[in-house]
VOGU-3710 file (C-alpha; in Angstrom, 3 decimals, decimal comma):
1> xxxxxxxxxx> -0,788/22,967/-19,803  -4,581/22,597/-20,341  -6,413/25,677/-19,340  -9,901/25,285/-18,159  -10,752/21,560/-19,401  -13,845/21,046/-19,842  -14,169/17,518/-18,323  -11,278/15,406/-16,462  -10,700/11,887/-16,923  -8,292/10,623/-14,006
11> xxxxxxxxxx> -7,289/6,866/-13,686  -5,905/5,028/-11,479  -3,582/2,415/-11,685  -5,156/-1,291/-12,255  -4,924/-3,740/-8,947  -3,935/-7,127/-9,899  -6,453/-9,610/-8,933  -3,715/-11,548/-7,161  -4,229/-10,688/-3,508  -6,302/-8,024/-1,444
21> xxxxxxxxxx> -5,545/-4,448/-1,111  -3,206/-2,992/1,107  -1,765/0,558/2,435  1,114/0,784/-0,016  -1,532/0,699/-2,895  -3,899/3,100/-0,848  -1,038/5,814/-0,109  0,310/5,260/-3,598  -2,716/5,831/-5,684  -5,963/5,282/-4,723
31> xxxxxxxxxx> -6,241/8,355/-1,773  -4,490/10,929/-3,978  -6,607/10,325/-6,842  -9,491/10,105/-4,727  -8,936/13,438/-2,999  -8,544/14,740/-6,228  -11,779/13,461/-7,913  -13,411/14,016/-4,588  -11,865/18,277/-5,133  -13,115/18,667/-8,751
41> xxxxxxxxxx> -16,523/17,402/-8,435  -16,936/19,587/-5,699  -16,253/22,302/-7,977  -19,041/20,905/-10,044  -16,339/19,658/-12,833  -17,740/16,768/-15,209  -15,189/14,279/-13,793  -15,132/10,861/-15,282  -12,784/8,818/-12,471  -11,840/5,045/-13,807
51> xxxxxxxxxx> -10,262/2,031/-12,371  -10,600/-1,882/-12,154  -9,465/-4,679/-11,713  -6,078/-6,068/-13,846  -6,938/-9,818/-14,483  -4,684/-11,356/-16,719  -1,172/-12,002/-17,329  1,677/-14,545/-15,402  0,527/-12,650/-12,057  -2,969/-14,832/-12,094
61> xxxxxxxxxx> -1,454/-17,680/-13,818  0,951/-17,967/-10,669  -1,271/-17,377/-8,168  -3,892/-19,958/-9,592  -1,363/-22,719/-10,054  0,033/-21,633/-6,176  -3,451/-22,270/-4,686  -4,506/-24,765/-7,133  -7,721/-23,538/-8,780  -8,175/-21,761/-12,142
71> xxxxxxxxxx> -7,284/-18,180/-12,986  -11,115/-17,364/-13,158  -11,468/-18,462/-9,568  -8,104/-16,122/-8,456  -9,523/-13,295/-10,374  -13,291/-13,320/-8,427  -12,022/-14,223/-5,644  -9,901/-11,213/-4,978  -11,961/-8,908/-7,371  -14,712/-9,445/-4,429
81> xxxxxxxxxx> -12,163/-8,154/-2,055  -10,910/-5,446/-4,105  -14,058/-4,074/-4,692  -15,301/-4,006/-0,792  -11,780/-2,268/0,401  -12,499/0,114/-2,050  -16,249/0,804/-1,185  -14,984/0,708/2,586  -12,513/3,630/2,614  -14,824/5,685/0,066
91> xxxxxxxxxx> -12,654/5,392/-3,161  -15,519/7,072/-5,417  -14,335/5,935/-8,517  -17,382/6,958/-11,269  -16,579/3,111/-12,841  -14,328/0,163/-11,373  -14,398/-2,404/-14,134  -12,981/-5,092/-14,758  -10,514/-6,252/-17,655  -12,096/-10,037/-18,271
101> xxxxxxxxxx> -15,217/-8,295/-19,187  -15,782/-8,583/-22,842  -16,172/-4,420/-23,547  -12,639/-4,792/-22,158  -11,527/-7,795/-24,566  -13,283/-6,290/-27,387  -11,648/-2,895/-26,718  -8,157/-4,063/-26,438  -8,079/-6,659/-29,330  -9,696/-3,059/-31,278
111> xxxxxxxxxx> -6,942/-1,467/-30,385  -4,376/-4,353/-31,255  -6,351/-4,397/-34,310  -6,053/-1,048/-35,878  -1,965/-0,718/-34,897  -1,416/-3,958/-36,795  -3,147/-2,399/-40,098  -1,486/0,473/-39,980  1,624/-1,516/-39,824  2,555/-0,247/-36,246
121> xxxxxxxxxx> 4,090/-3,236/-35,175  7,441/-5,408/-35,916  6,342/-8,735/-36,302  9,988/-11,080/-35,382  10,374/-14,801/-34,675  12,941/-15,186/-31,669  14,207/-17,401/-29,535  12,711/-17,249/-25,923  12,840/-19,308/-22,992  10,876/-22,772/-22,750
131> xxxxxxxxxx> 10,689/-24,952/-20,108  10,555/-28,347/-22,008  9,500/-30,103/-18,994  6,310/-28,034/-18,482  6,363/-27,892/-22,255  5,081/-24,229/-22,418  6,926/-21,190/-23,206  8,033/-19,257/-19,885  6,943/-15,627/-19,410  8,687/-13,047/-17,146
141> xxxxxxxxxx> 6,823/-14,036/-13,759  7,861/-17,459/-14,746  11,561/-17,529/-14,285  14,048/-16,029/-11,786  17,977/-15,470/-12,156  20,591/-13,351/-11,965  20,333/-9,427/-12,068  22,770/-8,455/-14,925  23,234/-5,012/-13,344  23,262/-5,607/-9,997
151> xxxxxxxxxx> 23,910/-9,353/-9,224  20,148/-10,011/-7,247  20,383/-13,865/-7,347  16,561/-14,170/-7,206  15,895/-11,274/-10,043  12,751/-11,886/-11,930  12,164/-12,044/-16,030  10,595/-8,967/-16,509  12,230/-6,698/-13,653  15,203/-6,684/-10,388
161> xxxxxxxxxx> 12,894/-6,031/-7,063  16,290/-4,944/-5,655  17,905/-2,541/-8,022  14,386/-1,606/-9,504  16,112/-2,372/-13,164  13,406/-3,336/-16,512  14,605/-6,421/-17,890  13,969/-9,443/-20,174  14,177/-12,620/-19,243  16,913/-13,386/-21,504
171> xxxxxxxxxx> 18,794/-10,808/-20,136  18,737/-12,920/-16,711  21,762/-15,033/-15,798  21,465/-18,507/-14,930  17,988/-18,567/-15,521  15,689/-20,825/-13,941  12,400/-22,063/-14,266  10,154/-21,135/-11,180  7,309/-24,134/-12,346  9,586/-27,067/-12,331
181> xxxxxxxxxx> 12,826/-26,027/-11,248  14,605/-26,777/-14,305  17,237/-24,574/-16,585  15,075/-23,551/-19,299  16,248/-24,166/-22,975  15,847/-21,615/-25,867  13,096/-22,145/-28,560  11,996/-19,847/-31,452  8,321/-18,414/-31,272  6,538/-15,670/-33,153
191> xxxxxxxxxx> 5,310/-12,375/-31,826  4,736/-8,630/-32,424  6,710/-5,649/-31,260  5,898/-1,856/-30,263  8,886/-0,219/-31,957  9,422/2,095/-29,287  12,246/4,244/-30,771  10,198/5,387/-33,262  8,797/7,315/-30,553  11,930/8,684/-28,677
201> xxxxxxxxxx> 12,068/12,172/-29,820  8,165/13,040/-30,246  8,113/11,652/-25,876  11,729/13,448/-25,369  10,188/16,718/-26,309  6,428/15,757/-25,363  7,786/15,393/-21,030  11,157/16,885/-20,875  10,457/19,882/-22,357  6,699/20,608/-22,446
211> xxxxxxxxxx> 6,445/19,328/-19,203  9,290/20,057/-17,601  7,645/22,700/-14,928  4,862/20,759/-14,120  5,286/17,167/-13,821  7,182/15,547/-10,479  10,402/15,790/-10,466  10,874/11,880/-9,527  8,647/10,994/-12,838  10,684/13,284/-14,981
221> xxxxxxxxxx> 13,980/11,259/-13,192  12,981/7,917/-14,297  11,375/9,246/-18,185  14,746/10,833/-18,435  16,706/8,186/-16,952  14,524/5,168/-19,901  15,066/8,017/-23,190  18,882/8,081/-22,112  19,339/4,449/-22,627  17,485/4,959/-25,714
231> xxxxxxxxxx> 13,928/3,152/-26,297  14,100/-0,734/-27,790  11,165/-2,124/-29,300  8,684/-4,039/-26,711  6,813/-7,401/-27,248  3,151/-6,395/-27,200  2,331/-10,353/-27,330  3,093/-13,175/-25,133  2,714/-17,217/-25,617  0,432/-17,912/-22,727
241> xxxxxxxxxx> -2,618/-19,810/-21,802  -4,365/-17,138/-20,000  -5,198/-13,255/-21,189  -6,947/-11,792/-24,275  -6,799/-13,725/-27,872  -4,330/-11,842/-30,551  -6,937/-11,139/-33,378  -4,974/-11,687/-36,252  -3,841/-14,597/-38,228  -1,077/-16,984/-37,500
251> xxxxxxxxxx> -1,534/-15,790/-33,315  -3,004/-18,990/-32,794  -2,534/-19,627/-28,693  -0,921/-16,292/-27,731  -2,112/-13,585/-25,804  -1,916/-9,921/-25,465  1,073/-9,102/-23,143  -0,659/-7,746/-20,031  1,216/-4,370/-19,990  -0,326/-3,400/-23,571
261> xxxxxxxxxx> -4,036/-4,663/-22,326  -3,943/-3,297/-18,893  -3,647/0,676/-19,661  -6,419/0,102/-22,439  -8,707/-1,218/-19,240  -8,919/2,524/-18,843  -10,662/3,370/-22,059  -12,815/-0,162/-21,632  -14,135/1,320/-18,357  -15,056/4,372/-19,862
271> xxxxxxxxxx> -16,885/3,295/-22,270  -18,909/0,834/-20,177  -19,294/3,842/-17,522  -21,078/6,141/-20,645  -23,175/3,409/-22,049  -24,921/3,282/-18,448  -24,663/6,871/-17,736  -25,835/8,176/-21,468  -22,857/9,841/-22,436  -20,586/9,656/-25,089
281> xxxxxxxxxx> -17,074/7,966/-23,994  -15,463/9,674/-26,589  -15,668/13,142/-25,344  -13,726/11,674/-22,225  -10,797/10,706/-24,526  -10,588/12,514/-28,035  -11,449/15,897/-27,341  -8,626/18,598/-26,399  -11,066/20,129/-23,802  -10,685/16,985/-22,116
291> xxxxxxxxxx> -7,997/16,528/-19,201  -6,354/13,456/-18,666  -4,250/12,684/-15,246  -3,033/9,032/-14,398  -2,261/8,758/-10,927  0,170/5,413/-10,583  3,014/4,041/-8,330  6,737/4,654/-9,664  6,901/1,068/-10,823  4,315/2,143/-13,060
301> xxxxxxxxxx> 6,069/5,578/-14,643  7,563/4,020/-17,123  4,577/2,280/-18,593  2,467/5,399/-18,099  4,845/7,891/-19,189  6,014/5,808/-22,384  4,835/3,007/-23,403  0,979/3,788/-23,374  1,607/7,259/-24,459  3,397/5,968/-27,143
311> xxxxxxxxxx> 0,547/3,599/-28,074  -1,765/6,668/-27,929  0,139/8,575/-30,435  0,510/5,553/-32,955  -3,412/5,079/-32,250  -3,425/8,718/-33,368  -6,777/9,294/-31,897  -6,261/9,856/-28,501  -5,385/12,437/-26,247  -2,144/12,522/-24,160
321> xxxxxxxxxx> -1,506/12,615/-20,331  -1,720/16,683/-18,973  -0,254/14,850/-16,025  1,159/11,534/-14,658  1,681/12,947/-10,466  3,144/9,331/-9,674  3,927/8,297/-5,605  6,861/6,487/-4,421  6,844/3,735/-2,363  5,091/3,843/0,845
331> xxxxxxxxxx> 7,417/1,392/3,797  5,966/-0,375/6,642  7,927/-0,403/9,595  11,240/0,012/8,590  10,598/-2,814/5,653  9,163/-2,686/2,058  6,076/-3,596/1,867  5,945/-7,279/0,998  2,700/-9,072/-0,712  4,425/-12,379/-0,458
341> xxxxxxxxxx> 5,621/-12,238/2,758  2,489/-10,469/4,367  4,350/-7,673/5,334  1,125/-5,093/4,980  -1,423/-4,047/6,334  -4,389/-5,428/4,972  -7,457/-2,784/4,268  -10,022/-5,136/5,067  -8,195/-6,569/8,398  -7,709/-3,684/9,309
351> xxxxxxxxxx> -11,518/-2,160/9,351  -11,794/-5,436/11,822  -9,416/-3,638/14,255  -10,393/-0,653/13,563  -14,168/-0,177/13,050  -15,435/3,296/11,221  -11,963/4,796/11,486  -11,249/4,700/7,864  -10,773/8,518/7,538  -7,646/8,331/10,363
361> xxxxxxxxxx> -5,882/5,770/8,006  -6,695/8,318/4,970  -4,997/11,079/6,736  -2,383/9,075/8,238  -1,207/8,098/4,736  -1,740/11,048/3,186  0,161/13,246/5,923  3,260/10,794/5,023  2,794/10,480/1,686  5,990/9,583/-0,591
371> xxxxxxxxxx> 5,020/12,424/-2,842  8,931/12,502/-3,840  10,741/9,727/-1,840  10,325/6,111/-0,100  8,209/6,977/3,272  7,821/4,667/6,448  4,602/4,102/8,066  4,824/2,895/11,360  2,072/2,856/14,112  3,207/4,991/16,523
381> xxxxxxxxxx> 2,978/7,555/13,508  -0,531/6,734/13,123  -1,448/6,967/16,607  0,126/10,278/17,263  -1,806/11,935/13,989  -5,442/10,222/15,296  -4,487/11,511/18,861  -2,312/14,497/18,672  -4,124/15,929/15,467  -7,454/14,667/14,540
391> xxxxxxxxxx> -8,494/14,587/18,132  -6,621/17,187/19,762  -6,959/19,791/17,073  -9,943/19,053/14,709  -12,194/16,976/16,837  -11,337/19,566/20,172  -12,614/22,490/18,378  -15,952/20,768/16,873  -17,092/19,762/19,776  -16,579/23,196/21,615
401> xxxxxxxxxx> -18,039/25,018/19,220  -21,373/22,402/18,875  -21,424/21,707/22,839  -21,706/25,762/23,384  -23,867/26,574/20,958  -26,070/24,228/22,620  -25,465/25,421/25,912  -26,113/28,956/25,239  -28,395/29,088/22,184  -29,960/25,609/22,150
411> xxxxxxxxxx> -28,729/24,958/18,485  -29,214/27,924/17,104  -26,831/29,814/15,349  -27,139/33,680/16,922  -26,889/36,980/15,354  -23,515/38,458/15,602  -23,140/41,819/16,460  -20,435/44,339/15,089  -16,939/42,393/14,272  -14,170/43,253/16,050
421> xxxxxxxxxx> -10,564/43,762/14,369  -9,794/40,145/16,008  -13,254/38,755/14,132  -12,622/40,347/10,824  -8,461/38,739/10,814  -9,663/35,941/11,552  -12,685/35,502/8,690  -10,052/37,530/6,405  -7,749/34,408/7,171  -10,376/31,799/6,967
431> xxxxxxxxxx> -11,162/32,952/3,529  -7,904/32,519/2,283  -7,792/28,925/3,201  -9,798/27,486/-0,227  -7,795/29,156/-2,561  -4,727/28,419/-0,720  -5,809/24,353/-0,473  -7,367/24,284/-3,820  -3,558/25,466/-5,662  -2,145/22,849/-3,481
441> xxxxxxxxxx> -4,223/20,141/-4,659  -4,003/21,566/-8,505  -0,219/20,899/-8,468  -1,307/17,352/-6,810  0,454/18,344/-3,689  -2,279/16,591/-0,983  0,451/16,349/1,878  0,485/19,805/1,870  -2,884/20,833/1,327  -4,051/18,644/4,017
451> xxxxxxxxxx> -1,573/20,204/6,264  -3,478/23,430/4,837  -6,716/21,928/6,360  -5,587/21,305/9,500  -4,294/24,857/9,844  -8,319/25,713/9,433  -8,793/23,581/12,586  -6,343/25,147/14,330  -7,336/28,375/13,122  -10,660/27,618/15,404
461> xxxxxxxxxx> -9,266/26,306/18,367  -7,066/29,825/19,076  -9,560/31,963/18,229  -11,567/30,039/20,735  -8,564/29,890/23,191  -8,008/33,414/22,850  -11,523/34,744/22,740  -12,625/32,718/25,739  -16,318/32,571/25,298  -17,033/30,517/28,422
471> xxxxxxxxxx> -15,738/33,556/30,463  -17,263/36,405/28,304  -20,475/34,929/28,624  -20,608/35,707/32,433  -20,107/39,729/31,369  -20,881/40,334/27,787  -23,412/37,966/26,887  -23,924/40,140/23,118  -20,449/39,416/22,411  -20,251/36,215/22,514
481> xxxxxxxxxx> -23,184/35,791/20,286  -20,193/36,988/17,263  -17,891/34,653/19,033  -19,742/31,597/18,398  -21,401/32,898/15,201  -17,375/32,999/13,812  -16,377/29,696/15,276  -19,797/28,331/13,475  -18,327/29,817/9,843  -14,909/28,004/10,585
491> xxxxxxxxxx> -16,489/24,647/11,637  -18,768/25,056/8,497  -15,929/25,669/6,449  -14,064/22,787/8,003  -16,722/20,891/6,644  -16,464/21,827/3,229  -13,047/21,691/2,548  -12,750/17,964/4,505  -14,987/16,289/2,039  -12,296/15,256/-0,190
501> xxxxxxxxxx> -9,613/14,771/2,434  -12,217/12,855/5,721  -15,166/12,274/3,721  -16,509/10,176/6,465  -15,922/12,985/8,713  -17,217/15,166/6,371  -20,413/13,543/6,021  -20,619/13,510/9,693  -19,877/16,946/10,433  -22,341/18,427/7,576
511> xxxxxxxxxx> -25,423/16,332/9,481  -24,366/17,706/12,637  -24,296/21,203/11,454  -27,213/20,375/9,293  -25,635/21,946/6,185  -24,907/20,039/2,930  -21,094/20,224/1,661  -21,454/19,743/-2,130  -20,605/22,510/-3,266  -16,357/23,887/-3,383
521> xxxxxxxxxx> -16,947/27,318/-4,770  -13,679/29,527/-4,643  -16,208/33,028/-4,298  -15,989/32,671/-0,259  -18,657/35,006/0,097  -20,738/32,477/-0,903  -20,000/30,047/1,509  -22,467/30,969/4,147  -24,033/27,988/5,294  -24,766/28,562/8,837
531> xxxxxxxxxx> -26,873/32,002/8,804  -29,239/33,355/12,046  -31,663/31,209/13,121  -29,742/27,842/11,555  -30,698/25,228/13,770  -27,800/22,891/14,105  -27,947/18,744/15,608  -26,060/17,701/18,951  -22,287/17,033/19,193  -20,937/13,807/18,638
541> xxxxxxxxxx> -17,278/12,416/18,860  -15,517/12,556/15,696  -12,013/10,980/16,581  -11,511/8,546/19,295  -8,530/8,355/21,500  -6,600/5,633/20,062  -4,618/3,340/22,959  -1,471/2,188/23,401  -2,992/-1,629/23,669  -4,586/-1,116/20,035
551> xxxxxxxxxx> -1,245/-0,348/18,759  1,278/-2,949/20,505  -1,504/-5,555/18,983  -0,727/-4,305/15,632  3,118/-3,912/16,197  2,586/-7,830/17,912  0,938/-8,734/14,937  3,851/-7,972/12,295  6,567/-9,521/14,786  4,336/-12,670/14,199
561> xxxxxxxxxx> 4,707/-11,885/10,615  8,387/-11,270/11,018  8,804/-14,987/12,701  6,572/-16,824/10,434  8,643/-15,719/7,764  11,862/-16,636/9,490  10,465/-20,178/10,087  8,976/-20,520/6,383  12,504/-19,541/4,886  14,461/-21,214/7,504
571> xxxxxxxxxx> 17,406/-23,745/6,316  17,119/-27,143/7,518  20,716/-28,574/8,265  21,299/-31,335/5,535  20,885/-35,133/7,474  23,957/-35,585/9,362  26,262/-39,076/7,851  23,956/-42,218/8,679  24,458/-43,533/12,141  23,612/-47,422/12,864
581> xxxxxxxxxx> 21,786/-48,548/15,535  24,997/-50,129/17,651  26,276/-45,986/17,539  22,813/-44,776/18,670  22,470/-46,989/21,805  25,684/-46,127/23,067  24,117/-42,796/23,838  22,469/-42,025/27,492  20,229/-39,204/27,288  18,106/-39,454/30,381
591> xxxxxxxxxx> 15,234/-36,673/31,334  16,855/-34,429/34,102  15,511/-31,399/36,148  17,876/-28,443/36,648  18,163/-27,475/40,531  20,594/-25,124/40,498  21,457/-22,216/37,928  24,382/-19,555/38,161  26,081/-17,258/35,594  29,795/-18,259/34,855
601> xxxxxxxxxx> 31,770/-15,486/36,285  33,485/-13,108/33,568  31,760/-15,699/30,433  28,410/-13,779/28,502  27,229/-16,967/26,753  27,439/-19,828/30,047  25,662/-20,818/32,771  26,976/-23,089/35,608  23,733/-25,577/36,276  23,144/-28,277/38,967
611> xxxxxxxxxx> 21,133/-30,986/37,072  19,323/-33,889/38,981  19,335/-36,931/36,520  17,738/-39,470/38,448  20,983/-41,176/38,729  23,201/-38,459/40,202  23,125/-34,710/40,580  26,026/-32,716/38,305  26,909/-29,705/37,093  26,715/-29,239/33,688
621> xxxxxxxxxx> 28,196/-26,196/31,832  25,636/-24,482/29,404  26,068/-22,058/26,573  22,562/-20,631/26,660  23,360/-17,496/28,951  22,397/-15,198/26,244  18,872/-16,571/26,020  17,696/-17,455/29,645  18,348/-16,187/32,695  19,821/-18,311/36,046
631> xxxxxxxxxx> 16,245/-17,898/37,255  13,984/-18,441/34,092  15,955/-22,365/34,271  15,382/-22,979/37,587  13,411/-25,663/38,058  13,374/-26,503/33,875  12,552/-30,542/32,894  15,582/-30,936/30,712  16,807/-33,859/28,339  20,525/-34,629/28,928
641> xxxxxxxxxx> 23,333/-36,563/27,067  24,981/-38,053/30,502  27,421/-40,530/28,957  29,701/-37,740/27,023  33,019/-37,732/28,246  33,683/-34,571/30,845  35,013/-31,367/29,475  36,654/-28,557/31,624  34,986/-25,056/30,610  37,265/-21,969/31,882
651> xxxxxxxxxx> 37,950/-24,642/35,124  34,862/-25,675/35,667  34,610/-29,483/34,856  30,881/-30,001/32,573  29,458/-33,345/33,452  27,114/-33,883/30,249  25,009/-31,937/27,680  21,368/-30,665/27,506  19,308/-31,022/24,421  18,777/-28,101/22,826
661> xxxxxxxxxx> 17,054/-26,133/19,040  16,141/-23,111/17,893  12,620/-21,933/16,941  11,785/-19,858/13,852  13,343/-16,361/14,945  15,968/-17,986/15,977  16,497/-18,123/19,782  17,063/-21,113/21,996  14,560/-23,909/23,313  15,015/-26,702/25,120
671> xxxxxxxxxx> 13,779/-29,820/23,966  11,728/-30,938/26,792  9,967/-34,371/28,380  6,551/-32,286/28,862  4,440/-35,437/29,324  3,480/-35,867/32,954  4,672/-38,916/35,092  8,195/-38,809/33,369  10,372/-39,526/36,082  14,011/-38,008/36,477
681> xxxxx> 16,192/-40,782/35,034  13,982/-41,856/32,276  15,888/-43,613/29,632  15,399/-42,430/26,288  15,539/-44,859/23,480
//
């Protein structure tokens, strides 16, 4: 391990520019690294923090031919969106870049450049998959098939989104073509190959030994898990019509393969970040004072861990990852989190619902973050934390402590007197807390050290409970003038160590304390912000009480989600064996109007109905029991088949049969005359 680095260059993970942001990506990556950024600067480290936006490769090229407009227009479109979720829940990246920019193109075609002299690559002609009617070569994102290892019918080229599995698209079976539809034919093309098991034992020894104590135990899994199988070489190039020109001869029309450009966006940002800053991007890369951390998602680990490493080391330049503290998979609801079938939430819908409460989201996700496993965020979860935790607990003892110091010293933070054995414990414990939350966060454990934070806030509201101020003020006025001064040093500490967890809140809290909370310096003594005579600003609320309304609207909102997608994937029954017009008018369906409506005694599914069809009245046995009740028919406009023979159901002797369907999530509706001035009897033809 790096002691003492000099600088830190953290990354995180490249969004595609394929859709907006959503909670998955925000619990995955973007908070932790943020928190961790937000921690280091603090400490006044030089902290170069990079990101942007991923805009090539079959993703775009998908999405654009989806929606009908070129990849350019996918790529600003959500890079606009991207940008403002970011910017919204106070991501502080130093640079977010993008990778169409030319720095970016120039830098990766560099890079390309100087593996290729130095004879890095394989260069092999092979036979890939073509889709002659599209007449184009089909990458990964392009075809769909068979899992080989688990038998996922709807596995994609370049990886199983049910058994998690890295794959080729040759490797598919039954392979289809997802542009046209057709069974794509093989076809010999040209490209260039990382020769990855050249680097097998300089990464076996590099993680699994060197890093064996300090990286995640899940990342060290899945490294383990790819060196076991033994490393294959890896296409670096790709024949498609939209990405970053191969600069060499003979690469006429094909691209770099998005995996090799994307990590290099990194670097690209970098340098773009020093040009406009005056510093020297170099420093932030090649030097061995320099710490580098990628913080990713676990679909990532494997191009993070070995791949780019392994370009890094044939680049022979660089410098190597200290640490790679990858996230599971965050779950919404019970589900995975689902892009395609809007099974999110969205970070800029949900600002709409709700407004300035970014930092509850933040600490929602971060209190259940998958550090080490698949974790389920559900809204019930969310509204306990905002109500039960940042309310209750944080926002509870702000406001006591502001409110009384207002109320007995007009803002002004008093003198305390001598410190009683329950004073000095409870500063003694206070100063414990940023050492104790500052290891946490160096071992990138933030569920943990924000549970750490919290502790501070509770560590204010029983010293309060227990000291009672409001009551000692009544007999020993002095005393309480230390009471408040040491529920001051906790609130001002509160502030400090929030920044990089609530840095909304944070920001907040320092103005109404009047203090400034730039400054994470591990010699407590120092941290005396609110001394005699500080005049601090009026309370304010910090953390709303959210209501059970807000949340059924979101929990309403994903049912919606839940039947749209039933009705968008729903099978239509195949037409039915063509009927002439001599057997369609020998049916009598006739608009009826049900009168009467009883369940059918020891039968679940049937009700016994009394229908008035304008010609007669009849009963008419029903199996919709299980959907409506005797008294949600009553009184139901109904269309009815009158001229099918009867049919005795458990004795009961059914007269005819109402029209019925299903909607999208699958329950029962009756097809109904709604128009008015349809009369009972209405022949319908």
């Amino acid at each position: 391990m790096l002691e003492n680095p000099k600088r830190y260059t953290i990354t995180a993970a490249l969004p595609y520019t394929n859709g907006p942001i959503h909670i998955g990506h925000l619990a995955g990556v973007y908070v932790p690294s943020d928190i961790y950024a937000r921690y280091l600067r603090l400490q006044g480290k030089d902290v170069a923090f990079m990101c942007g936006s991923d805009e090539h490769g079959v993703a775009i090229s998908m999405k654009a031919k989806k929606e009908g407009i070129t990849p350019q227009e996918v790529i600003d479109k959500y890079d606009a969106i991207i940008r403002k979720s970011f910017v919204d829940f106070g991501i502080s990246f130093d640079n977010y870049s993008r990778t169409s920019a030319k720095i970016h193109h120039d830098t990766a075609q560099e890079f390309f450049k100087k593996l290729y002299d130095q004879n890095d690559f394989i260069e092999e002609v092979t036979d890939q998959l073509y889709d002659a009617k599209a007449d184009q070569f089909l990458a990964d994102r392009f075809v769909t098939g068979t899992c080989p290892k688990c038998g996922n019918l709807e596995a994609y080229g370049d990886q199983c989104e049910k058994c998690g599995s890295t794959l080729n698209a040759t490797d598919l079976i039954n392979p289809k073509s997802t542009i046209t539809g057709e069974i794509p034919i093989m076809k010999s093309t040209k490209h260039w190959f990382l020769p990855l098991d050249r680097y097998q034992d300089f990464l076996q020894k590099w993680i699994l030994v060197d890093h064996a104590k300090d990286w995640k135990t899940n990342v060290l899994g899945q490294v383990k898990s790819w060196l076991d199988d033994g490393l294959k070489p890896r296409a670096v190039t790709r024949d498609l019509d939209w990405g970053i020109d191969v600069p060499v001869e003979g690469a006429e029309g094909k691209k770099l393969y998005v995996w090799f450009d994307a990590p290099i966006g990194y670097i690209s940002a970098t340098k773009e970040w020093a040009a406009r800053e005056g510093k020297n991007w170099e420093d932030y890369w090649k030097k061995d004072d320099t710490k580098l951390v990628h913080f990713i998602g676990k679909d990532n680990i494997v191009f993070h861990c070995i791949i780019f490493p392994a370009m890094l080391k044939a680049e022979g330049t660089y410098i190597l990852p200290e640490n790679v503290p990858a996230n599971e998979f965050l779950n919404l609801e019970g589900n995975k989190l689902s892009t395609s079938k809007n099974w999110a939430v969205w970070l800029h819908e949900y600002l709409l619902d709700f407004p300035e409460k970014q930092d509850v989201l933040r600490y929602a996700l971060t209190a259940n973050a998958p550090e080490t496993k698949d974790n389920d965020f559900t809204w019930k979860d969310f509204q306990a934390r905002n109500n039960n935790e940042l309310a209750a607990v944080y926002g509870n003892f702000i406001n006591r402590v502001v409110v009384l110091t207002h109320k007995y010293y007009d803002g002004i933070v008093p003198t305390p007197n001598e410190f009683s054995e329950v004073d000095e414990n409870t500063l003694a414990e206070l100063k414990a807390y940023p050492a104790v939350i500052s290891s946490s966060l160096e071992r990138y454990r933030f569920r943990e050290a924000q549970v750490e934070l919290m502790n501070v806030a509770r560590l204010g509201n029983k010293y309060l409970a227990d000291e009672e101020p409001w009551k000692m003020v009544k007999t020993n006025p002095e005393r309480v003038k230390t009471q408040m001064y040491v529920a001051l040093k906790i609130a001002s500490t509160l502030a400090i160590l929030s920044e990089p967890f609530l840095p909304f809140t944070a920001k907040k809290l320092a103005t109404i304390l009047n203090i400034e909370t730039n400054n994470w310096n591990l010699d407590f003594d120092q941290w005396n912000f609110v001394k005699p005579g500080h005049k601090i600003n009026q309370a304010e609320i910090l953390f709303a009480q959210i209501e059970d309304a807000e949340i059924q609207k979101q929990v309403d909102k994903l049912e919606a989600t839940k039947d749209a997608n039933k009705a968008e994937n729903a099978v239509v029954e195949s037409q039915k064996e063509t009927a002439t017009f001599d057997d369609f008018s020998k049916l009598d369906i006739r608009v009826g109007t049900i009168i009467e409506a009883e369940k059918m005694p020891k039968a679940n599914k049937l009700l016994v109905l009394k229908v008035d069809t304008g010609i007669d009245i009849r009963t008419i046995v029903s199996g919709i029991a299980e959907h409506f009740s005797p008294e949600e028919v009553l009184g139901k406009r109904v269309t009815v088949l009158v001229n099918l023979a009867p049919r005795a159901l458990r004795g009961v002797e059914s007269q005819g049969m109402i029209l019925m369907t299903n909607d999208a999530a699958g329950k029962l509706v009756f097809v109904n005359p709604d128009a008015e001035g349809v009369a009972n009897g209405a022949l319908i033809s």
